[in-house]
NUTOR-631779 format. One record per residue: x, y, z of N, C-alpha, C in turn; residue number from 1. Coordinates in nm, 3 decimals, padded with zeros to 5 digits. Atoms other than C-alpha are relative to their C-alpha. Layout:
BEGIN
PT    n.east   n.north      n.up   ca.east   ca.north     ca.up    c.east   c.north      c.up    nr
PT         X         Y         Z         X          Y         Z         X         Y         Z   NUM
...
% end
This chain:
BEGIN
PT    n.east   n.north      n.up   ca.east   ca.north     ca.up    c.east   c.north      c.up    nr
PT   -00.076    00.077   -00.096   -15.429    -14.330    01.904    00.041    00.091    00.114     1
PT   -00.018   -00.091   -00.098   -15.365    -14.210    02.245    00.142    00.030    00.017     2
PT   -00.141   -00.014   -00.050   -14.995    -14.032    02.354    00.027   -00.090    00.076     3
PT   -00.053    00.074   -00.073   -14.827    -14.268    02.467    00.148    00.109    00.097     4
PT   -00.070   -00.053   -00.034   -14.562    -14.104    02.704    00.136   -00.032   -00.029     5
PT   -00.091   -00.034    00.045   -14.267    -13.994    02.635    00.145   -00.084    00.076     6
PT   -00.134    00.059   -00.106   -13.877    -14.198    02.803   -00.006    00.108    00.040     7
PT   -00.045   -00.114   -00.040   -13.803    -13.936    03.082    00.149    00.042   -00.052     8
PT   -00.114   -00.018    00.091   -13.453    -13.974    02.880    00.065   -00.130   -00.054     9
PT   -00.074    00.170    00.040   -13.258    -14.198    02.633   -00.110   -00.035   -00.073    10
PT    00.073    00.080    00.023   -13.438    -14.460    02.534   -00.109   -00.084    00.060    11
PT    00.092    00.079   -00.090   -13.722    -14.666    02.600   -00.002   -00.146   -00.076    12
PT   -00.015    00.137    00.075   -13.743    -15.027    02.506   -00.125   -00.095   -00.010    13
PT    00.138    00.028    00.054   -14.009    -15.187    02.339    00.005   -00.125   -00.070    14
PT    00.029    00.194    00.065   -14.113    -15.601    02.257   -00.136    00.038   -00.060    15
PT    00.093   -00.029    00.053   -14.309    -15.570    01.995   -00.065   -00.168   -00.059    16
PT    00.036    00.110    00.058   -14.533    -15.895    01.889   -00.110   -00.042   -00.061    17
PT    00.111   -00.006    00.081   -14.782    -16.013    01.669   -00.068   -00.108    00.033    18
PT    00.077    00.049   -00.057   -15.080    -16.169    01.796   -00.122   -00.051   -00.079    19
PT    00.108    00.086    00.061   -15.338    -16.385    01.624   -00.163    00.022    00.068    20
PT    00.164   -00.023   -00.093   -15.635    -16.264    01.919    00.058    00.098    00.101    21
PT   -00.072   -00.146   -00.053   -15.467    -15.907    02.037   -00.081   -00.017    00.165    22
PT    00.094    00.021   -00.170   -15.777    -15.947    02.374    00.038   -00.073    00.108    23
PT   -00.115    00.131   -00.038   -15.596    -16.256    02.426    00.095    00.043    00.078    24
PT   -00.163    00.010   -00.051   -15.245    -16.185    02.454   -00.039    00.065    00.127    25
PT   -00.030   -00.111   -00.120   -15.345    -15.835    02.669   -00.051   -00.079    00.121    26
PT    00.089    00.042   -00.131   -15.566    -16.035    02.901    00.198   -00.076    00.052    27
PT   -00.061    00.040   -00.092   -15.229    -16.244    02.977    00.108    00.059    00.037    28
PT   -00.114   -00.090   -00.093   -14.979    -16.002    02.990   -00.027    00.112    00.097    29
PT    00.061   -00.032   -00.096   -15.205    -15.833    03.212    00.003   -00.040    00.115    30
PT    00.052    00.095   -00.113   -15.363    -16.064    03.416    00.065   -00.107    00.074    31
PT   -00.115    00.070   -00.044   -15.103    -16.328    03.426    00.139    00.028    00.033    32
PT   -00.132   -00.065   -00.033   -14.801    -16.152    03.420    00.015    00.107    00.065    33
PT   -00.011   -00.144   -00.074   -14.879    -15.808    03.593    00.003    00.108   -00.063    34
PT   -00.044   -00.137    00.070   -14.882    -15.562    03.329   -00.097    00.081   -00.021    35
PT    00.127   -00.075    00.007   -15.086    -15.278    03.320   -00.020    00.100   -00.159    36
PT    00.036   -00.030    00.113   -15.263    -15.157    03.030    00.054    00.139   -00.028    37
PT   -00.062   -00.144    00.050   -15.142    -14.832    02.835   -00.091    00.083   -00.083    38
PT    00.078   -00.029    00.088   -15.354    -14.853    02.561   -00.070   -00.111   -00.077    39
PT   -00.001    00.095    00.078   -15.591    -15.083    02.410   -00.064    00.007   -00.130    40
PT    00.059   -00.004    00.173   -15.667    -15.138    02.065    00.088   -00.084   -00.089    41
PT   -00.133    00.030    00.057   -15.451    -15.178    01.763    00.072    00.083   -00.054    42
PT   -00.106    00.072   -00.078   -15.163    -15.178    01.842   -00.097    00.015    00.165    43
PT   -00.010   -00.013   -00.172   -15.214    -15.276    02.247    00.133    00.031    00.058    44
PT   -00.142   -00.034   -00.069   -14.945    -15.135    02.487   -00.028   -00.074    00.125    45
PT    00.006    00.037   -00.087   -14.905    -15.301    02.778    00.159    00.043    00.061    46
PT   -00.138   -00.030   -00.116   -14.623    -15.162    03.068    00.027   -00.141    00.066    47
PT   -00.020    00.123   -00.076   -14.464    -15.471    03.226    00.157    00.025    00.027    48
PT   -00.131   -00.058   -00.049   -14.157    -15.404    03.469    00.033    00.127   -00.060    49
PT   -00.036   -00.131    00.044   -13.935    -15.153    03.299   -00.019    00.036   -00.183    50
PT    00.007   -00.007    00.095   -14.066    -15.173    02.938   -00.163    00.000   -00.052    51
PT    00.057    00.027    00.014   -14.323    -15.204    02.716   -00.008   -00.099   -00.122    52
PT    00.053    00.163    00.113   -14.538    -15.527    02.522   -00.051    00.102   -00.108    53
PT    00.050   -00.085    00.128   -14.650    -15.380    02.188   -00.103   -00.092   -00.057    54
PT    00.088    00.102    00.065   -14.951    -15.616    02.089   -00.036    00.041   -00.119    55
PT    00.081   -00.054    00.073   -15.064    -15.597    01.748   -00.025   -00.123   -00.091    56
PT    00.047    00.121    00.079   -15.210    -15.840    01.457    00.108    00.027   -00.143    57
PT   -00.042    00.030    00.066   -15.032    -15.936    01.169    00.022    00.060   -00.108    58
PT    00.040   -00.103    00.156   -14.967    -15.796    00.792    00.071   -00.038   -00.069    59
PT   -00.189   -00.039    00.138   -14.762    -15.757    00.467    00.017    00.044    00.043    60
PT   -00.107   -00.100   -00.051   -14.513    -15.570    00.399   -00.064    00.096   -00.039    61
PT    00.001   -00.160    00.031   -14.576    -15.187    00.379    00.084    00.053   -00.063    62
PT   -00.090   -00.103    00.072   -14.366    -14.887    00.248    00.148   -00.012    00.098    63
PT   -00.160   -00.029   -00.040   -14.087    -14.885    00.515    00.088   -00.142    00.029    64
PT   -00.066    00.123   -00.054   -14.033    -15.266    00.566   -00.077   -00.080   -00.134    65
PT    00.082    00.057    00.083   -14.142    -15.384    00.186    00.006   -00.146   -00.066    66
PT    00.017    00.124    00.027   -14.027    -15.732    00.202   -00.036   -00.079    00.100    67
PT    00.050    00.062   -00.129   -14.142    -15.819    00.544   -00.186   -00.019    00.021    68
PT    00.094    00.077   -00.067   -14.450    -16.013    00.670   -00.013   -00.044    00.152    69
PT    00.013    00.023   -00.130   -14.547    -15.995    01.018   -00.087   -00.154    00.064    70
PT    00.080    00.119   -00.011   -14.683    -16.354    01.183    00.044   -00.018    00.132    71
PT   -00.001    00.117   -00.117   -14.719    -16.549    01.476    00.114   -00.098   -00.006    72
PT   -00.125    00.091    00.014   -14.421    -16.812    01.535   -00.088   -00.121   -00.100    73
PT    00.078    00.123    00.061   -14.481    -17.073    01.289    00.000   -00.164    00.053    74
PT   -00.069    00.142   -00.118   -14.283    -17.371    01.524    00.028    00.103    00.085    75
PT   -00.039   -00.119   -00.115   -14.313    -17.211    01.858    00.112   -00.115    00.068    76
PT   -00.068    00.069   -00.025   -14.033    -17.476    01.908    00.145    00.037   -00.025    77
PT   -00.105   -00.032    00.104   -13.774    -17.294    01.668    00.025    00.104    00.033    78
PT   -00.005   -00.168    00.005   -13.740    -16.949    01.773    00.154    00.044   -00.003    79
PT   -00.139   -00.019    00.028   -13.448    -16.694    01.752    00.034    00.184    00.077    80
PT   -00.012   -00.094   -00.118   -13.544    -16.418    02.032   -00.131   -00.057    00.085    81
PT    00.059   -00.006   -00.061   -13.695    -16.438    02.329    00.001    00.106    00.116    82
PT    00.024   -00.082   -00.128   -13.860    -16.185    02.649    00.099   -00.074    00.117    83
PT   -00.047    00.058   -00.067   -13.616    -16.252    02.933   -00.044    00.120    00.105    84
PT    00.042   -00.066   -00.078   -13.734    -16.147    03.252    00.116   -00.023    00.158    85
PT   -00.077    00.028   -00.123   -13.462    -16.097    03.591   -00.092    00.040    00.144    86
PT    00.072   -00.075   -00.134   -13.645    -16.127    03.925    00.062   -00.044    00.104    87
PT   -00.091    00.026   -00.090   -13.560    -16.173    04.248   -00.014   -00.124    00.096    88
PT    00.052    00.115   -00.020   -13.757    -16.459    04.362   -00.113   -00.082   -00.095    89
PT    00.027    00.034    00.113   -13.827    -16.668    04.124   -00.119   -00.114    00.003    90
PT    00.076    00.163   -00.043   -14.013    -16.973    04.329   -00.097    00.113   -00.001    91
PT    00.086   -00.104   -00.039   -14.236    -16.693    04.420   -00.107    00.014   -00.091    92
PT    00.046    00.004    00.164   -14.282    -16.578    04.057   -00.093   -00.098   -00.065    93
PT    00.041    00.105    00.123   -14.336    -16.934    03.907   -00.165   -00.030    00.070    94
PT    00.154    00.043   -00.033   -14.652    -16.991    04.189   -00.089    00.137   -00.035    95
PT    00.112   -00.062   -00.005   -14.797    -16.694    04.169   -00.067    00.023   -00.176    96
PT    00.097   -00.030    00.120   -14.827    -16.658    03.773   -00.012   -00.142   -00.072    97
PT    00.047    00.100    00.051   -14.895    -17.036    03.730   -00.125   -00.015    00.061    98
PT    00.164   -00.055   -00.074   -15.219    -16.959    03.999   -00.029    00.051   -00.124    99
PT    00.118   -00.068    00.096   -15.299    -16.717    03.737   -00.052   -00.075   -00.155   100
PT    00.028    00.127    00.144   -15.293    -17.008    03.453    00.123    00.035   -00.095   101
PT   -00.113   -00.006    00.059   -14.942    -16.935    03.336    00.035   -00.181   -00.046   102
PT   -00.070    00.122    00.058   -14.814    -17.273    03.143    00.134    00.009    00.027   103
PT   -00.126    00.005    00.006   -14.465    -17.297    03.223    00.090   -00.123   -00.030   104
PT   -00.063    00.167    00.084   -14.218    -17.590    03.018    00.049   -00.075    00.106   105
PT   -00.052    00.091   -00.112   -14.075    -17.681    03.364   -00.010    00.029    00.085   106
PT   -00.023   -00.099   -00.129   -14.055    -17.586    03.702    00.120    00.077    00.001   107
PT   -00.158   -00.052   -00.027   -13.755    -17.360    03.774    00.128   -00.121    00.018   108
PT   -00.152    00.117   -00.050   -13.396    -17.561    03.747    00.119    00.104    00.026   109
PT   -00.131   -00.080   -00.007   -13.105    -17.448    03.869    00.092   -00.066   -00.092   110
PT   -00.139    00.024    00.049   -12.780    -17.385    03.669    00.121    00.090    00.053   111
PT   -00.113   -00.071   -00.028   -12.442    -17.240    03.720   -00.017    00.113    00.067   112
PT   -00.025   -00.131   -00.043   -12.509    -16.916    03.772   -00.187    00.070    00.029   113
PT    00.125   -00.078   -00.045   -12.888    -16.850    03.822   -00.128   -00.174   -00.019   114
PT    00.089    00.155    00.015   -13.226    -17.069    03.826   -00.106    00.085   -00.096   115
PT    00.038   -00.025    00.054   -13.437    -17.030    03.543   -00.156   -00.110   -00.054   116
PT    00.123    00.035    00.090   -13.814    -17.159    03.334   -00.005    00.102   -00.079   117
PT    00.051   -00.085    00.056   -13.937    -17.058    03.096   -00.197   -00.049   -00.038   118
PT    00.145    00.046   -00.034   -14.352    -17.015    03.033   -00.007    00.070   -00.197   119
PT    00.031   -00.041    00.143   -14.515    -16.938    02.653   -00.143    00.049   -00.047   120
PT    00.076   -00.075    00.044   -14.723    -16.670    02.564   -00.140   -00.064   -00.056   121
PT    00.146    00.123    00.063   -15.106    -16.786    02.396    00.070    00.045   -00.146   122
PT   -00.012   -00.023    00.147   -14.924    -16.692    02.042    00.112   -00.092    00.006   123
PT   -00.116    00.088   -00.002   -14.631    -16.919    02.138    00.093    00.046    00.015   124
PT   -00.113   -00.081   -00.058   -14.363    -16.643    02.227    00.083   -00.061    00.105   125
PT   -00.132    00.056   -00.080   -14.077    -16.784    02.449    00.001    00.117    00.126   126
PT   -00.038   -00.087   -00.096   -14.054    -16.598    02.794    00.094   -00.056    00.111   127
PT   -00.082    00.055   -00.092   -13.749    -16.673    02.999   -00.020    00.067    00.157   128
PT    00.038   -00.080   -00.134   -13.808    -16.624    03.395    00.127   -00.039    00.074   129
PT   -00.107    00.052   -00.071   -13.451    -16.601    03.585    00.021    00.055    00.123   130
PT   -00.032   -00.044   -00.134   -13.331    -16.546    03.950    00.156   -00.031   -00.032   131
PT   -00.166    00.025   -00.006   -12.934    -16.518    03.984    00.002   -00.068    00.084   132
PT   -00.075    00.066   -00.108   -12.747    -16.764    04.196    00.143    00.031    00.052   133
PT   -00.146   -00.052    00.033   -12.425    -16.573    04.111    00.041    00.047    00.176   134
PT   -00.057   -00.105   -00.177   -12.277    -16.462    04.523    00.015    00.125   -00.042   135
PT   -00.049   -00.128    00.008   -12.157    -16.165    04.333   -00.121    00.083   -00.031   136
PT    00.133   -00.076    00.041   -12.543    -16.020    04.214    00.025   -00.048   -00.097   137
PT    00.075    00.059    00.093   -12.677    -16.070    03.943    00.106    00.130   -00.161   138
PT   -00.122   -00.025    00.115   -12.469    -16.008    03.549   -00.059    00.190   -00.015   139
PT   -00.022   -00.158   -00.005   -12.432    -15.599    03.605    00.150    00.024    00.019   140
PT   -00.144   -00.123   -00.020   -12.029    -15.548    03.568   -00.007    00.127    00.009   141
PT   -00.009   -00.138   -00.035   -11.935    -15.242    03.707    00.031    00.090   -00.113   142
PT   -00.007   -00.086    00.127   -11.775    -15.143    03.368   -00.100    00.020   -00.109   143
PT    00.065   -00.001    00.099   -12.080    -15.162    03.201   -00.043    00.134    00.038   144
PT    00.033   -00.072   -00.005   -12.209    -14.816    03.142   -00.168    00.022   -00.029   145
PT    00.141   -00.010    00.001   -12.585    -14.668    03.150   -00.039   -00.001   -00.126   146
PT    00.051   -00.019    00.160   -12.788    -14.667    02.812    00.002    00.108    00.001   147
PT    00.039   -00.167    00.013   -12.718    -14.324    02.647   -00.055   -00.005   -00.155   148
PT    00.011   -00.025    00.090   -12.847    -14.186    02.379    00.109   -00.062   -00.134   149
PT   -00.143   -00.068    00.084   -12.617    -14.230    02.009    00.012    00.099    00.002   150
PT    00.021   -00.121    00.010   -12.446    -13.964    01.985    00.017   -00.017   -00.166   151
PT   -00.065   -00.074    00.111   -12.410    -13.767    01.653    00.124    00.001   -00.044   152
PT   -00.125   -00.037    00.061   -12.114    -13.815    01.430    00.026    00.118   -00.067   153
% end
């Protein structure tokens, strides 16, 4: 497997998902969404914004996770995480990656505080696409601090 590179510090953050046709997914988080390849195989990496997609196919459980079973959503109706993505124009967003054959459940609606769709992966994954409406920017309180490392007790 190739090095994948290293966070320049901290952490790096990583959606990892399991894919039923791994060629698949990468082609759309590629091609449809903008993400550029890292590594393909199995696992696929794909970079998209400030993270990365982790594509890989399915399994038992192994040695470090020995009651778990990896799968595809079984009701992609039911879920209990989803990819949320903050951009800055969102009308923008929804034409240009529904050109690329993005499915999306609605057009953008506005609510309270931002306008949001969401579109669904070819494995059935949930991807939320939001623009703030907030006057003040978008949900960054000032008291929130940067991701650090834990430290050591």
């Amino acid at each position: 497997m190739a090095e994948l590179p290293p966070p320049p510090e901290g952490i790096l953050l990583g959606y990892f998902i399991v894919s039923d046709d791994v060629e698949r997914s990468q082609r759309f988080y590629t091609e449809v969404l903008g993400g550029r390849l890292l590594f393909s195989g199995t696992p696929t990496v794909v970079a998209l914004a400030n993270t990365w997609i982790v594509i890989n196919t399915g399994g038992g459980p192994t040695d470090d996770k020995p009651t778990v079973t990896l799968e595809t959503p079984p009701d992609p109706d039911r879920i209990s995480s989803f990819l949320n993505f903050r951009v800055k124009d969102i009308e923008a967003v929804y034409a240009e990656w529904s050109a690329r054959g993005a499915q999306f459940l609605t057009p953008p609606k506005r609510h309270q505080y931002e306008t949001r769709c969401y579109v669904r992966d070819p494995d059935g994954y949930l991807i939320e696409v939001g623009q703030t409406t907030d006057p003040q920017g978008d949900w960054s309180p000032t008291q929130w601090q940067p991701s650090l490392p834990a430290r050591r007790r």
